[in-house]
C-alpha positions as CSV (number, residue, x, y, z in Angstrom):
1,X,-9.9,1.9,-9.7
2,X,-7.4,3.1,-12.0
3,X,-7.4,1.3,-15.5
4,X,-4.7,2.4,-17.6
5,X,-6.3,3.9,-20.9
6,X,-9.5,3.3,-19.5
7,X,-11.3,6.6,-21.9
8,X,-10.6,4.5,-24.8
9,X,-13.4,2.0,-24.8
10,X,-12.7,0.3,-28.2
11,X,-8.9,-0.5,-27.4
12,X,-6.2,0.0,-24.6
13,X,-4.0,1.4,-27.3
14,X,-1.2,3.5,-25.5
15,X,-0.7,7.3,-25.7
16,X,2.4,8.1,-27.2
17,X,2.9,11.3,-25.1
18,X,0.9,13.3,-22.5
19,X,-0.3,15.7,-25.1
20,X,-2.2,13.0,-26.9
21,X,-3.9,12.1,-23.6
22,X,-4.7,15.2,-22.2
23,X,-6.2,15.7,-25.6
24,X,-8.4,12.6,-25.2
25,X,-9.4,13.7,-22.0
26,X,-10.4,17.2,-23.0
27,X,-12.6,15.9,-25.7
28,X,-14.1,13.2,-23.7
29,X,-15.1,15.6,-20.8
30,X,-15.6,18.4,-22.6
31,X,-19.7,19.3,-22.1
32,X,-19.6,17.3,-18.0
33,X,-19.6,18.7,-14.8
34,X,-16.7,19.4,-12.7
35,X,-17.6,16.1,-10.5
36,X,-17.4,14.1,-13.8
37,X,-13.8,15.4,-14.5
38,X,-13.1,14.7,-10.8
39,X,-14.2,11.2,-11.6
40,X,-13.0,10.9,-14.5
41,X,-9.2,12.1,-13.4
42,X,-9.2,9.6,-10.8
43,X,-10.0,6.8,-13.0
44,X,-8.6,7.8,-16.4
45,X,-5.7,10.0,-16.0
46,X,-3.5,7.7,-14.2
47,X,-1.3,8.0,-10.8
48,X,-3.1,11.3,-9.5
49,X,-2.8,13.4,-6.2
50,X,-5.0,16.5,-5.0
51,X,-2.8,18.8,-3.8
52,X,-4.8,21.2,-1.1
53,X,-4.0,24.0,0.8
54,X,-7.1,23.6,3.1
55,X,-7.7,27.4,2.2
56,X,-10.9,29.1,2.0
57,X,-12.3,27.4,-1.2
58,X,-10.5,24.0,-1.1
59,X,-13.4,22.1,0.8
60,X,-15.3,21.4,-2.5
61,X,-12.7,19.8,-4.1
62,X,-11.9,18.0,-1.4
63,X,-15.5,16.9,-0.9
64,X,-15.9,15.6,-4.7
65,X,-12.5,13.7,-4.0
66,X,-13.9,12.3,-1.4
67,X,-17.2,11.0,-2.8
68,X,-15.2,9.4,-5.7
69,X,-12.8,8.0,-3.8
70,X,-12.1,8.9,0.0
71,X,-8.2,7.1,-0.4
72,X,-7.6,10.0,-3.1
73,X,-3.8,10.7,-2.4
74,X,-4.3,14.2,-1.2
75,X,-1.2,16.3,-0.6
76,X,-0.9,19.2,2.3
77,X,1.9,21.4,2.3
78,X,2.7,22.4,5.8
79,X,5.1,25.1,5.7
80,X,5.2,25.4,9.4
81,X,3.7,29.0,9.1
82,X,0.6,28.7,9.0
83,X,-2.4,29.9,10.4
84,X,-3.1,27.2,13.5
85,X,-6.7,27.9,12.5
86,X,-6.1,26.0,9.2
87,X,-4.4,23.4,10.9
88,X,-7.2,22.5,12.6
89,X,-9.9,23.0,9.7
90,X,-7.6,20.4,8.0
91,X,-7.9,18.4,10.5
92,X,-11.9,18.6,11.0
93,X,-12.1,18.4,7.2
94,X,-10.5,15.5,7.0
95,X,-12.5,13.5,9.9
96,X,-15.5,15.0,8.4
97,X,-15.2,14.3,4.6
98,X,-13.7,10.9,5.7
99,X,-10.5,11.3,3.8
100,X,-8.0,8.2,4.2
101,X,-5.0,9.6,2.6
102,X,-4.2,13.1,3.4
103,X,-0.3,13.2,3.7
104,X,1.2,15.8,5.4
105,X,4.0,17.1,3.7
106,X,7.4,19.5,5.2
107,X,10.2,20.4,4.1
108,X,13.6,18.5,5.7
109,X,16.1,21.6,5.3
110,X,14.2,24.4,7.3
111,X,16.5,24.3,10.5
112,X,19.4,24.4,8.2
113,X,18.2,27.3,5.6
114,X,15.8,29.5,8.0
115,X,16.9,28.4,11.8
116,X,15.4,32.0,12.7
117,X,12.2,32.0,10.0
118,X,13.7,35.6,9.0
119,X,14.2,34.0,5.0
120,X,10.7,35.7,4.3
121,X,12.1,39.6,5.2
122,X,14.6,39.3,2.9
123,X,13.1,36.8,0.5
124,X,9.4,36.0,-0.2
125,X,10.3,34.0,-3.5
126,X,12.9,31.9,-1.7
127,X,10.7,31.8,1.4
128,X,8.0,30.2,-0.5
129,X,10.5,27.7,-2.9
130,X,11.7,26.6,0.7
131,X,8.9,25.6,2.7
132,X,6.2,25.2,-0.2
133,X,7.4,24.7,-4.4
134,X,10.5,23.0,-3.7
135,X,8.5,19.6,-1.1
136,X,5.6,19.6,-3.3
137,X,7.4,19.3,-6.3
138,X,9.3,16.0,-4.9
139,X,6.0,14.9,-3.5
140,X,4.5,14.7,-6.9
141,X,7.3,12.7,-7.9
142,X,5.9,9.3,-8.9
143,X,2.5,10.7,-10.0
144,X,1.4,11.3,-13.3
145,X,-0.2,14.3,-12.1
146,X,-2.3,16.5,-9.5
147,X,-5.5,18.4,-9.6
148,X,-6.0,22.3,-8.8
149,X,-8.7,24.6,-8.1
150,X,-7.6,26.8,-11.0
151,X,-10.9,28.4,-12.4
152,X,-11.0,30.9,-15.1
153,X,-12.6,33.3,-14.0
154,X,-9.3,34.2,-11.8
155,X,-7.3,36.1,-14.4
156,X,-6.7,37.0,-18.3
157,X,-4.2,34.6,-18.7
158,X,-6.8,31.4,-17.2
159,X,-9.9,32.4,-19.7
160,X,-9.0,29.6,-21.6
161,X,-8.0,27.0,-19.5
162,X,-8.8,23.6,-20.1
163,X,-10.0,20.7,-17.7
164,X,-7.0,19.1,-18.5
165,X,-3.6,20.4,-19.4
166,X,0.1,19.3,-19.5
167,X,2.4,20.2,-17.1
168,X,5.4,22.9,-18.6
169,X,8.8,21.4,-17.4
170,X,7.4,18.6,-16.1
171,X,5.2,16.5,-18.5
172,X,2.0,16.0,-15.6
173,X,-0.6,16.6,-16.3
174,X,-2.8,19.0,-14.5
175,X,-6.6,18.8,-13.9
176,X,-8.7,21.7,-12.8
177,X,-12.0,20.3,-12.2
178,X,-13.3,23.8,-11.1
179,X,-12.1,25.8,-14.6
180,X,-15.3,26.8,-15.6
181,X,-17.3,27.8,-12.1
182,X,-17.7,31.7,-11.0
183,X,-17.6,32.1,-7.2
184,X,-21.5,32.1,-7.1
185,X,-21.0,28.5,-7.8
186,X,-18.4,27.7,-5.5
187,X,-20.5,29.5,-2.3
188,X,-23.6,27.6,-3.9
189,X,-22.0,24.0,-3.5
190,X,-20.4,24.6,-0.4
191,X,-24.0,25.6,1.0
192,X,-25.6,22.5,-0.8
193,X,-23.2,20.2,0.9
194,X,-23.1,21.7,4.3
195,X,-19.3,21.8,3.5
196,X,-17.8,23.5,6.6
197,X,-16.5,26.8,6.1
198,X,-12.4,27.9,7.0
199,X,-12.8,30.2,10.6
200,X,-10.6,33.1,8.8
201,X,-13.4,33.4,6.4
202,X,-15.6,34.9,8.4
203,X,-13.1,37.2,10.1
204,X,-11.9,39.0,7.2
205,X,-9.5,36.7,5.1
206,X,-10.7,35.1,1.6
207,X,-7.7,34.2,0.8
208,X,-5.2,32.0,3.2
209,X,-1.5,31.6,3.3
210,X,1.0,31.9,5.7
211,X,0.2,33.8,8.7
212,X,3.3,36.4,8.3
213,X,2.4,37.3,4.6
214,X,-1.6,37.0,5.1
215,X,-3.8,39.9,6.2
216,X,-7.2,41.1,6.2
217,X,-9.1,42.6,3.2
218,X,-11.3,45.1,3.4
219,X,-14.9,45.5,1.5
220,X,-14.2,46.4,-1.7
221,X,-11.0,45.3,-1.9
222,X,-9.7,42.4,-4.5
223,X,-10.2,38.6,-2.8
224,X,-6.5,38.1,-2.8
225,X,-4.8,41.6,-1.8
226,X,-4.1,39.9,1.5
227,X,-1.7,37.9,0.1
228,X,1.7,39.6,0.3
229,X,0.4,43.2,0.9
230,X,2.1,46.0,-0.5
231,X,4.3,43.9,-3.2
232,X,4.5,42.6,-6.5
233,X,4.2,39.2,-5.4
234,X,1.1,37.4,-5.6
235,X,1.7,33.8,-6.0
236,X,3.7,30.7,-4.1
237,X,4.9,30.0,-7.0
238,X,3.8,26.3,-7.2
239,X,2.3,26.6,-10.8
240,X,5.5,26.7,-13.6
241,X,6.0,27.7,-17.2
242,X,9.0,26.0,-19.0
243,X,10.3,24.9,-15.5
244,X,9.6,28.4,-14.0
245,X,7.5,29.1,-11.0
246,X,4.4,31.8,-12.2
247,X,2.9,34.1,-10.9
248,X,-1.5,34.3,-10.3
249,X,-3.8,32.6,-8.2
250,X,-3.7,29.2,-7.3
């Protein structure tokens, strides 16, 4: 399913570094759809995972995954906050989709550094490191790298982002499938597939977190201004820059 080198169709000549492949990639898949870079991940970027927060959006990647490959390694962060509405819709997505290889991941050292769950008063980044960055980044270990449902249109800094990219601090590389969609497009897939929708949706919450640091958003009001309300946080954190978490939306 996975042939190393497989873009290279006259030779399986070796990359030298994950520059050079991410490089082939882009070019390859430059003009295709984001269910041809989906494919194309799978089978020509190596050991990959999806990494998924069963949020509001994360059904269509989920369902291209699924129709490529439905034992896609996909990786679920449960930071034992969260909404019991989206542990459900992962649930039901999963069943629905057909999805063989959804692992569930948690951190080991809650009891010990947040017994009371009182870490996110004091400390939203550290919070977050603790019972999201810190397990997914030692779940990725041993793959060569994990797709995202970065799109462009999300801020200044994404206006160029590629389909492909290497990972700063880490060498992965990271595949956003979805880079060059609008949210018209996202809403038009998910009503061409009959994808099912996430319950907070429809109550008032396009964007989904953690219950504590997740609230409603009024008409009007920017998508993610739920998220951490009333600070200058904005992000987990699970995205990094020369080994630093970043801020901006996943």
């Amino acid at each position: 399913m996975h042939p190393a080198n497989s873009l290279r169709d006259d030779a399986a000549i070796p990359f030298e570094t994950p520059e050079e492949k991410v490089a082939a990639l882009n070019n390859r898949y430059r003009h295709h759809s984001a269910t041809d870079v989906m494919q194309g991940a799978l089978r020509d970027a190596g050991r990959i995972a999806l990494v998924s927060s069963f949020g509001a959006e994360s059904v269509v990647l989920l369902h291209m995954a699924a129709v490529v490959d439905k034992s896609t390694p996909v990786l679920f962060i449960d930071t034992e906050m969260l909404f019991t509405e989206t542990l459900e819709y992962q649930q039901e997505v999963t069943e629905r989709l057909g999805l063989r290889n959804v692992r569930v991941i948690r951190a080991a050292d809650i009891a010990e550094k947040d017994p009371y769950g009182a870490l996110r008063f004091s400390d939203t980044d550290a919070c977050c490191a603790l019972r999201k960055t810190i397990p997914l980044q030692r779940a990725l270990d041993g793959y060569d790298g994990w797709i995202t449902g970065r799109k462009r249109f999300q801020s200044s800094t994404r206006a160029a982002l590629d389909f492909f990219e290497v990972e700063d601090g880490t060498g992965r590389i990271k595949v956003n499938p979805l880079a060059h969609w609008a949210p018209e497009d996202v809403r038009a897939y998910m009503d061409e597939n009959r994808l099912p929708r996430h319950p907070l949706v429809a109550q008032g919450y396009p964007s989904i977190g953690c219950w504590p640091c997740t609230s409603k958003v009024e008409e009007g009001e920017d998508p993610r201004s739920g998220r951490w309300r009333d600070s200058q946080k904005d992000e987990c954190g699970i995205h990094f820059v020369d080994g630093k978490a970043v801020r901006g939306p996943l």
